[in-house]
C-alpha positions in Angstrom: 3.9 13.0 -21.9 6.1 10.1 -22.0 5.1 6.6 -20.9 7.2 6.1 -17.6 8.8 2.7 -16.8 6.4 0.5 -15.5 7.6 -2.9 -13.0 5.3 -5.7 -12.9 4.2 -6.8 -9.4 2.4 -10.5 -8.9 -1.5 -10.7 -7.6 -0.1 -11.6 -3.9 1.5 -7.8 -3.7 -1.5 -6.5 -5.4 -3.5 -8.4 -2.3 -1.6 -6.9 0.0 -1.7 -3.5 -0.8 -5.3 -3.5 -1.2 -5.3 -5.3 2.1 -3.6 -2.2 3.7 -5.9 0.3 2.5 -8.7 -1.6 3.6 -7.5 -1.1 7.0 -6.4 2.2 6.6 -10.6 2.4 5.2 -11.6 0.8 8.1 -9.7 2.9 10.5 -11.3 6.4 9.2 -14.8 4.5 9.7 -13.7 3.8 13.2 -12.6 7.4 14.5 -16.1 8.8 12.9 -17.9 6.1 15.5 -18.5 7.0 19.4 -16.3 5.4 21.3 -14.2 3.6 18.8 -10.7 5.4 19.1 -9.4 1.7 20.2 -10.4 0.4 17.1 -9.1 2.9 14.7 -5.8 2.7 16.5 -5.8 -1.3 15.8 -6.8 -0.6 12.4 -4.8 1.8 11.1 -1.6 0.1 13.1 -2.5 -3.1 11.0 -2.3 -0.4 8.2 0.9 0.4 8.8 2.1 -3.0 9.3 0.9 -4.8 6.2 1.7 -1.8 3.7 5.7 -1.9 5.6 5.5 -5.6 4.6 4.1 -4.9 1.2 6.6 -2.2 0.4 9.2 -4.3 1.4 8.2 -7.1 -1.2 8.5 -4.7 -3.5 11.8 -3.5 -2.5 12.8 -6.8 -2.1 11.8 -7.7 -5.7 13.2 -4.7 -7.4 16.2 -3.2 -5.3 16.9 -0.2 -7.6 13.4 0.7 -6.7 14.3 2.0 -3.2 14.8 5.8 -2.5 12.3 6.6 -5.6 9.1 8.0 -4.9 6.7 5.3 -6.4 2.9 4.8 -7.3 0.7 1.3 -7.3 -1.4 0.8 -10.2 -3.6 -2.0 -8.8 -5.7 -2.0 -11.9 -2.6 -3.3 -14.2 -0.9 -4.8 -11.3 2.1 -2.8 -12.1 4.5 0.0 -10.2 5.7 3.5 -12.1 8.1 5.9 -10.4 6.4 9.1 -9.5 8.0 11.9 -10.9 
C-alpha cells in the first residue's frame, strides 16, 4: 500500500474538529435521555456548525483539497485524501 499524500493542519483545526465531535458525542447522549430531544437538537446543530467552519479552514488553507473525499488524522495533526 502506498503512503498517500498527507497535508499538515495547525493545533487550532485539530481543536476544532475534536470540538465537533464532541458535540456530535454529546448529542447521541442526549437523544438516549428522557426528555432531552431539545438538547440533542442544540447539540448536534452546534455539530454541524463548528465541523462547516472547520472544514472550511481547511478548504480555505488548501483549495485543491475541495471535491476530494478526505480523512482527519487528529493523532498526527495531518489530512490524507480518502481513496
Amino acid at each position: 500500500m502506498a503512503d498517500k499524500e498527507k497535508y499538515e493542519i495547525p493545533q487550532e483545526l485539530v481543536d476544532i474538529s475534536l470540538k465537533a465531535n464532541a458535540a456530535n458525542t454529546l448529542g447521541k447522549w442526549y437523544v438516549k435521555m428522557p426528555l432531552g430531544y431539545k438538547k440533542a437538537l442544540k447539540a448536534f446543530e452546534s455539530h454541524n456548525k463548528i465541523n462547516n467552519e472547520f472544514w472550511q479552514k481547511v478548504y480555505t488553507l488548501y483549495p485543491d483539497l475541495k471535491g476530494k473525499p478526505l480523512r482527519l488524522d487528529a493523532i498526527n495533526k495531518c489530512i490524507s485524501i480518502d481513496e
